[in-house]
C-alpha positions, -999 to +999 in steps of 0.1 A: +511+368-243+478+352-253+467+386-267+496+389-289+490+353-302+451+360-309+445+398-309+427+416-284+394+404-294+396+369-306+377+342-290+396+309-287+371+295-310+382+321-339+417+305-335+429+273-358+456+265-336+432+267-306+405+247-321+429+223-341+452+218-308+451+182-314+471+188-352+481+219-359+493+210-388+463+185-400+458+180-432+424+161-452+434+125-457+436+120-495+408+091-491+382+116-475+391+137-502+383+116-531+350+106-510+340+141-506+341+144-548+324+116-553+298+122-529+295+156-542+291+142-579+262+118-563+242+147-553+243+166-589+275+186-579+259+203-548+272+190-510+255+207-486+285+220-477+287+241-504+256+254-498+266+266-462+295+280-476+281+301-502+263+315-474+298+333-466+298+345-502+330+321-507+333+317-544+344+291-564+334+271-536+345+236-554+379+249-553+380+259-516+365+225-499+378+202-493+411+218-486+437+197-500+466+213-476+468+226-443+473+262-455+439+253-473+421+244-442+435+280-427+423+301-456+386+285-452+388+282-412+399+324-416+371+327-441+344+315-416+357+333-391+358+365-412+326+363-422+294+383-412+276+353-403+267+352-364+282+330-339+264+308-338+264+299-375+304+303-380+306+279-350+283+251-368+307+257-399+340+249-379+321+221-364+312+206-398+346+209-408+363+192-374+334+163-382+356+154-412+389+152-391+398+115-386+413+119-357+410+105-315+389+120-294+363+133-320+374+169-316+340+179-334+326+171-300+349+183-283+343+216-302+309+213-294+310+211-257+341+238-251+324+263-269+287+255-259+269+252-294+231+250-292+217+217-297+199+226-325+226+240-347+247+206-338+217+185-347+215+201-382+251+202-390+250+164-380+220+160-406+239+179-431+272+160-431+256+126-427+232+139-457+269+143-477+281+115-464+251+095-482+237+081-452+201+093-454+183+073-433+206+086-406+209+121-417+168+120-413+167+109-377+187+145-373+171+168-398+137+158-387+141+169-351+115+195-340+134+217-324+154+226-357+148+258-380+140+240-412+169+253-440+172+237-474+139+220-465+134+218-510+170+208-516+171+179-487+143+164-499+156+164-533+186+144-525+161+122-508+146+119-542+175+106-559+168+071-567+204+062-577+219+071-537+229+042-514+200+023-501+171+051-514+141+048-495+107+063-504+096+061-471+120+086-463+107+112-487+075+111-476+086+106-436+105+140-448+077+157-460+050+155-435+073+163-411+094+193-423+065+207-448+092+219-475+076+245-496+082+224-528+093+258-545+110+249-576+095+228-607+124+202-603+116+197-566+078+195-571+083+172-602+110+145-582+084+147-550+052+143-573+070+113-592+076+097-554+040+102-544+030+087-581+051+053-571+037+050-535+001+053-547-019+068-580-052+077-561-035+093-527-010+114-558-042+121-574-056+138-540-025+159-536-031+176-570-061+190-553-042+207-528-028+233-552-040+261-578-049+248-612-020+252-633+003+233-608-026+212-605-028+201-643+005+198-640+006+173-617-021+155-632+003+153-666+030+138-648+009+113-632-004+099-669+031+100-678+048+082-651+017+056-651+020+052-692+059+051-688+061+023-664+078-008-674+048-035-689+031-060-667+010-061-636+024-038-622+014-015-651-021-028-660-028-020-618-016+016-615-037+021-654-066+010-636-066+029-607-057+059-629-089+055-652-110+046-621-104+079-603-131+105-595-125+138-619-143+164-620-157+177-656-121+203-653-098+174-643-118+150-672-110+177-694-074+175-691-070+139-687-082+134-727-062+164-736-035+151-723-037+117-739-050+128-769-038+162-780-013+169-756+022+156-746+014+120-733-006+117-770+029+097-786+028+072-753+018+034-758-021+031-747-028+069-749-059+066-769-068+031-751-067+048-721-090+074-728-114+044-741-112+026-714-122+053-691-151+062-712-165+029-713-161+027-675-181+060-669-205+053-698-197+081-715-197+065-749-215+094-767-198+122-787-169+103-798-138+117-813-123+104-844-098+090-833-114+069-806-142+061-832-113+046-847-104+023-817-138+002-826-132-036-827-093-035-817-083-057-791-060-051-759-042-079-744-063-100-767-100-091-753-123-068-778-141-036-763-173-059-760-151-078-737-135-050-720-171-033-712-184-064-701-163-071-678-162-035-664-194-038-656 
């Protein structure tokens, strides 16, 4: 009979009304549902659920989770199970989806335990969810666990990026990032980690430019003037300016510091040309003067002269 019901070479797990025992006929609750969409709009319009998904080659993925009926949640269940994903990976699907089942006796343990799924597949599916769920402190404590294969290292730490998630934490970036080592492939992942590492500290952000070839490099080193010139004014400001003139270029790295600030894209920003000033009276490199920062002779910043200014550098 039970070949009948699942076909001579289905697994129980491969079955919905096997693994769904506990409500055959369960449908999402209508409030995870609108959580789901909001969360998804929170992290730019990607869950990581989609992501694991499109790894089926579902399309239109928005459309398919979450199910909004129970013939919904059997179309995606049979697309999972249909797919040529291996066991393993189909299994830490289903058990993503049973995770957002309100129901007793958390059936995505249950799942987890009748069926045997490794650890390390549980672990990141737990990182993942808790990750769409917003909870990133949490999701960390999984996703950071040695024993797991890091995937989506770059788009994880993204979301960690996002300053405008639930209790952001740079802390978490960074604890991230030295533990995982993402590969930082993409420019929109390397500019939201670099901007992290600028708002921690300018020197040790400085340092990390180092670490890479040198258009990357003077990339980097751009960003940096432009976060430290686009900060909001006050001491907070005149600190992270001073630590950014005080740091040890080399002749290349001087190079594109000036033509940054005065040629290049930070040129328009408030305090370009004082900045390239100030740096030259602190390395006494006063000779060979451009125009425009033979110009800068006799103005005052925060009400102290350049006579002032060197002065008290010294």
């Amino acid at each position: 009979m039970s070949e009948q019901i699942l076909g001579p070479k289905m697994a129980p797990w491969e079955d919905f009304d096997s693994v769904f025992a506990f409500n055959k006929n369960f449908t999402y609750d209508g409030k995870v549902i609108e959580q789901i969409l909001s969360n998804r709009r929170a992290l730019d319009n990607q869950l990581f659920a989609d992501r694991l998904l499109g790894l089926l080659g579902v399309k239109a993925v928005t459309k398919v989770y979450p199910p909004r009926s129970n013939a919904d949640l059997r179309t995606l269940f049979e697309h999972i199970v249909s797919s040529p994903l291996d066991i393993h990976h189909k299994q830490a699907l289903i058990y993503y989806l049973l995770k957002d089942c309100r129901a007793p006796n958390d059936p995505a343990s249950q799942f987890s335990r009748r069926f045997h799924l490794p650890e390390k597949y549980r672990l990141f599916i737990e990182g993942l969810w808790t990750l769409d769920r917003l909870e990133s402190r949490r999701a960390i404590e999984y996703l950071a666990e040695p024993s797991i294969i890091p995937t989506f290292p770059d788009e994880i730490l993204y979301v960690l990026t996002l300053p405008h998630l639930p209790k952001h934490d740079d802390s978490l970036v960074m604890a991230y990032y030295h533990t995982v080592s993402p590969p930082l492939a993409s420019a929109k992942v390397q500019k939201a980690f670099f901007k992290t590492l600028c708002r921690s500290s300018v020197t040790e952000a400085f340092y990390f430019t180092r670490d890479h070839d040198d258009s990357l490099r003077q990339n980097y080193l751009e960003q940096l003037i432009d976060y430290v010139h686009t900060m909001e004014a006050g001491d907070a400001r005149s600190k992270r300016a001073m630590e950014l003139i005080g740091l040890p270029f080399d002749d290349q790295e001087e190079g594109w510091f000036e033509e940054s600030l005065l040629r290049g894209n930070a040129k328009g920003l408030h305090g370009a040309k004082d900045t390239v000033m100030m740096r030259r009276l602190a390395t006494g490199k006063l000779d060979n003067l451009s125009a425009d920062l033979e110009s800068l002779g006799g103005k005052k910043i925060d009400g102290l002269n350049w006579d002032i200014l060197r002065q008290g550098i010294q």
